[in-house]
N, C-alpha and C positions, 0 to 999 in steps of 0.2 A: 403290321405295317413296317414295309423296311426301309431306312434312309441312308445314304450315304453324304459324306464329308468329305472334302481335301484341304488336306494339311502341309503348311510348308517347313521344311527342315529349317532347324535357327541354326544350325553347326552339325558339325560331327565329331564322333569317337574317336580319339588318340590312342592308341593305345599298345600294346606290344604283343597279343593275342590277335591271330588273322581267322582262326579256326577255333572252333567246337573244345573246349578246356570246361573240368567242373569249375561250378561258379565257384566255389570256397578259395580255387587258388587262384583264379582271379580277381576277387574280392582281396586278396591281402596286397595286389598291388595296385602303385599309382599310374593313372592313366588321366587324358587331359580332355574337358572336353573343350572344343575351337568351336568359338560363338561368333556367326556372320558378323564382320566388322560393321555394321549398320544397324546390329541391335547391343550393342557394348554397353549403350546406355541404361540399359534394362538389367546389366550387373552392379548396379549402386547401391549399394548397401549392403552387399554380399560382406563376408570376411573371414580370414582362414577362423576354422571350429566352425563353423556354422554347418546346420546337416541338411543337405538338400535331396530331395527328389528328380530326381531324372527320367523322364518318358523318352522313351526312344524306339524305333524302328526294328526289330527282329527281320529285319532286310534279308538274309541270309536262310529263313525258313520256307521251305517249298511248299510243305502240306501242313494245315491245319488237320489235330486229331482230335476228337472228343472224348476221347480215355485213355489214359497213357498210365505208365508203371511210373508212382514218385520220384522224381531225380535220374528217372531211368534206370532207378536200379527193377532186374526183373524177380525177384525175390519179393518185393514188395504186391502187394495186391492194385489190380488197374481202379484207380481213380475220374472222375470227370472231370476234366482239365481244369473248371475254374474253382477244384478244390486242390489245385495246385499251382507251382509256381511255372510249369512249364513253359518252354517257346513254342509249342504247338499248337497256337490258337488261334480262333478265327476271324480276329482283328492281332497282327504280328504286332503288339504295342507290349515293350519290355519298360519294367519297372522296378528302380534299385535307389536307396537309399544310401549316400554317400557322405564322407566330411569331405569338407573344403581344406584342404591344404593351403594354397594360395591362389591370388588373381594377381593376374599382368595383363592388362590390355583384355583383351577378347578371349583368352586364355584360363580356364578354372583347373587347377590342380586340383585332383581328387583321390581319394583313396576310399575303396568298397566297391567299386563300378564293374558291372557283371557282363559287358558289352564288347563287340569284339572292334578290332581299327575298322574305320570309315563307317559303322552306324550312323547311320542320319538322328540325331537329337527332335523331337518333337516341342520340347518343354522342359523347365525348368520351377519346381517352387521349393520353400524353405519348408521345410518341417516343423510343424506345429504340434502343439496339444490335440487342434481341432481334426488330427489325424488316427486318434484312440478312439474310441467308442465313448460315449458319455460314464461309463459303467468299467471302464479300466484305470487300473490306480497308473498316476501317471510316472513316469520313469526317472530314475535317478538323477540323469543328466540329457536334459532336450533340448529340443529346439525351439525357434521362437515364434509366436503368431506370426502371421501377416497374410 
């Protein structure tokens, strides 16, 4: 049985990448995400260090594949894409774990975010424990329930 969803963008990606860059050098910079001035409300509680999740739109992807070379590199063996992280897949929904640098208004400064300018954002949650597996030790320095 197959169903579908529509989903409304809460903001989009800030950011200084318009095109295709490996995620590692995008991940070391800061990039913003603009949260619809009508759901601002729903950033209370936030505060810079806090680690958040980001769902967002791979907008920019034409074809979903079901086997792709890891990271693209083709020296690697073809994988089934959801044993990896790739953008080729058959729901475009990208997901990158980020810190909060700061909040201003509708504004989240972020630093980690693997997304290029004008992504459409899906969602936003904080990073928890209940993000591990029950059976993984949990890590140095986390985030918080909620």
């Amino acid at each position: 049985m197959r169903r579908e969803w529509t989903f409304r963008a809460i903001g989009q990606v800030r950011s200084r990448f318009t095109e295709g860059t490996a995620a590692d050098v995008m991940r070391e910079e800061e990039s913003e995400l603009v949260i619809d001035p009508e759901l601002v409300e729903g950033l209370e509680g936030l505060r810079p260090g806090d680690v958040l999740m980001v769902l967002y739109v791979l907008d920019r992807v034409t074809e979903p594949r079901l086997k792709v070379h890891p990271r693209g590199d083709p020296t690697q063996p073809m994988k089934g894409v959801f044993a990896t992280r790739s953008q080729y897949r058959p729901n475009p929904i990208g997901l990158t774990g980020v810190r909060v640098l700061a909040i201003e208004g509708n504004i989240v400064r972020v630093r980690g975010l693997d997304a290029l300018d004008g992504s459409p954002i899906l969602d936003l949650k904080i990073a928890s424990d209940l993000d591990r597996p029950p059976d993984m030790a949990p890590p140095q320095a986390g985030g918080r329930d909620g």
